[in-house]
N, C-alpha and C positions, 0 to 999 in steps of 0.2 A: 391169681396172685400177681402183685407188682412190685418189679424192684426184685433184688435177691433178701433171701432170709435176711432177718434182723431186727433189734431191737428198736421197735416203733409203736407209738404212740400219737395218740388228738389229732387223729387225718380231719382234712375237710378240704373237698372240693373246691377247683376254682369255680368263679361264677359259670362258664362255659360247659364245664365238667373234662375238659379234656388236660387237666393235673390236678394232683393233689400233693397241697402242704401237710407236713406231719416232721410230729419231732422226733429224730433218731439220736437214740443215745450208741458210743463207742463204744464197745465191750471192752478196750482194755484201760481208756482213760475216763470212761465214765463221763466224758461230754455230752452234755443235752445239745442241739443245733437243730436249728429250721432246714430241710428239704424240701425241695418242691420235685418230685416226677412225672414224667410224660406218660398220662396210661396207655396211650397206643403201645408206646417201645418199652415200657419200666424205668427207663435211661430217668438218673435221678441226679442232682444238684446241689450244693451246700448253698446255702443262704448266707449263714452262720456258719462262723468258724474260729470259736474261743471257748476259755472256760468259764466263759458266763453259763450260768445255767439260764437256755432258755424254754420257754413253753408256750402253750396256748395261741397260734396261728390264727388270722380269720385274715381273708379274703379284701378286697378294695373291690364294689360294684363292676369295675372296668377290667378287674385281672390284673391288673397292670401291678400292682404292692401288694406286699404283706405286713400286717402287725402283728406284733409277738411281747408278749411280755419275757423279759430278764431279770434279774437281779444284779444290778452293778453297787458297788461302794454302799452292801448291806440294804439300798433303797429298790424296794420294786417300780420296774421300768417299763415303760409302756415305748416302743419303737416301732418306726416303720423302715421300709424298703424296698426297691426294685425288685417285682418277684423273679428277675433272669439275675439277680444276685448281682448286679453290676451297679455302680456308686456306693456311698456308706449308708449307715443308717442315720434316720435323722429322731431325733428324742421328740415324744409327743408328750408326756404326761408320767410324772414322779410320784410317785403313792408313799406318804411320809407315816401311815398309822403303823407301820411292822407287816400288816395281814398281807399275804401273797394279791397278786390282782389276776384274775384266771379273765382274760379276753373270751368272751360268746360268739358275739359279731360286729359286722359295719354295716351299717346301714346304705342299701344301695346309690344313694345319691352323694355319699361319702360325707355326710354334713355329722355324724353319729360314729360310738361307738357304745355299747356295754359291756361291764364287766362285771361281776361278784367278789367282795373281797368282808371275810368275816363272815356275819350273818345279812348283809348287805349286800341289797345291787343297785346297779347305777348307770344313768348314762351317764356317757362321755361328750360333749360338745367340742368338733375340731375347730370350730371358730371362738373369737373371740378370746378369753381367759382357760378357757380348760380346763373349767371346774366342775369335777364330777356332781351329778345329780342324782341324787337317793332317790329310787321310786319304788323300791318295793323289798320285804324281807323273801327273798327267794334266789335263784337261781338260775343259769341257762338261760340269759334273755334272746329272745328273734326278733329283729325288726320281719316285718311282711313284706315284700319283693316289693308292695309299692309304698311303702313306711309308714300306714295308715296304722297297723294291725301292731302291737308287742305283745310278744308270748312269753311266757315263765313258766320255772318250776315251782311249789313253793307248799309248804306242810296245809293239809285241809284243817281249817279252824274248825270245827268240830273233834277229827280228832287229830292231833298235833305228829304225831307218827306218821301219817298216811300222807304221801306225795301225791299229788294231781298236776296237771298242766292248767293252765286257767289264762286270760288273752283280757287286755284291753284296750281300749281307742287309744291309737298314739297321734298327738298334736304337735308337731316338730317347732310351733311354732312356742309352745308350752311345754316341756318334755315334763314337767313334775306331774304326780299324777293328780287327778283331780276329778268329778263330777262321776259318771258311772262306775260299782263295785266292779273288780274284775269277775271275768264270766267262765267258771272251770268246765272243761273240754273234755278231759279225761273221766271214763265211766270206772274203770279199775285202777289202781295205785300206778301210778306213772313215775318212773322215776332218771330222769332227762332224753337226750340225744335228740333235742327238740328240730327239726328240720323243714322248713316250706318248701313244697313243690315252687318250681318256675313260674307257672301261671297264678300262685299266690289263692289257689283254691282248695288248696290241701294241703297238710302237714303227718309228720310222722313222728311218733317220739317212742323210746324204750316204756314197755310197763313189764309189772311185776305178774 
């Protein structure tokens, strides 16, 4: 166990492994906020510290930030920050359709992000314009520790109930998808916590 008892939520390692982000809500005011803890000591830190509701943490390649989706002025908010919580946060990307944006990951070279929002996923491109890219109907995307590889969750077309994990070639230099079907992974219903090992030779996801 790390950290004292409490209400927590959407852990995920830093790249290093030695903290984790997760969002802690306050039992008496019901604030959602970003934490990041030391797992050596449990010693834990606010990120966040408002009543924005926020969620869904992923990691910056180097450790060094974290993104988090919020909710500010009714629009879902994509933000970054110093993960020792010092400076402000700085606005990445406003999601104007209503549907929540649930953050997955960053892409280790920090040129990416994805997220799911509806029945939709998408990269995120942090250069240029910032306009999300639809690539697939599913969920839970991975960039691969060396950004060749993206993983998903997403219903088996055959039969539309059954979750599987399924991967295709990602080209950063084309993020839409294109040319080969994706290729499912998963032998039994899989149903996310999609994870790459380090060396990008192995992965692990929840199944049913």
């Amino acid at each position: 166990r790390i950290g004292e008892p409490g209400l927590y939520a959407q852990a995920a390692f830093s790249p290093e492994g030695n903290r984790i982000a997760v969002i802690k809500t306050d039992p008496d005011s019901g604030n959602q906020d970003v934490w990041v803890f030391d797992v050596a000591t449990g010693v834990g830190r606010a990120i966040t510290s408002d009543e924005a509701i926020d969620f869904a943490p992923v990691w910056s390649g180097d450790g060094r930030a974290i993104a988090y989706s919020s909710v500010r002025d009714n629009t879902h908010t994509v933000f970054r920050r110093a993960a020792d919580g010092t400076g402000g946060e700085e606005p990445l990307y406003r999601h104007n359709t209503g549907n929540a944006v649930i953050l997955t990951d960053w892409s280790r070279d920090g040129r990416f992000m994805t997220f799911w929002s509806g029945q939709g996923m998408f990269v995120l491109p942090l250069v240029g314009d910032r306009t999300p890219i639809q690539v697939e109907d599913g969920r839970g995307g991975r960039f691969s520790p060396d950004g060749r590889v993206f993983t998903f969750n997403a219903a088996e077309a055959s039969q539309p109930p059954r979750f599987h994990v399924f991967a295709r070639p990602f080209d950063a230099s084309a993020p839409a998808p294109g040319g080969a079907a994706p290729r499912q992974l998963s032998q039994s219903p899989a149903i996310g916590g999609i994870t790459w090992r380090g060396h990008g030779k192995e992965l692990f996801f929840i199944s049913q």
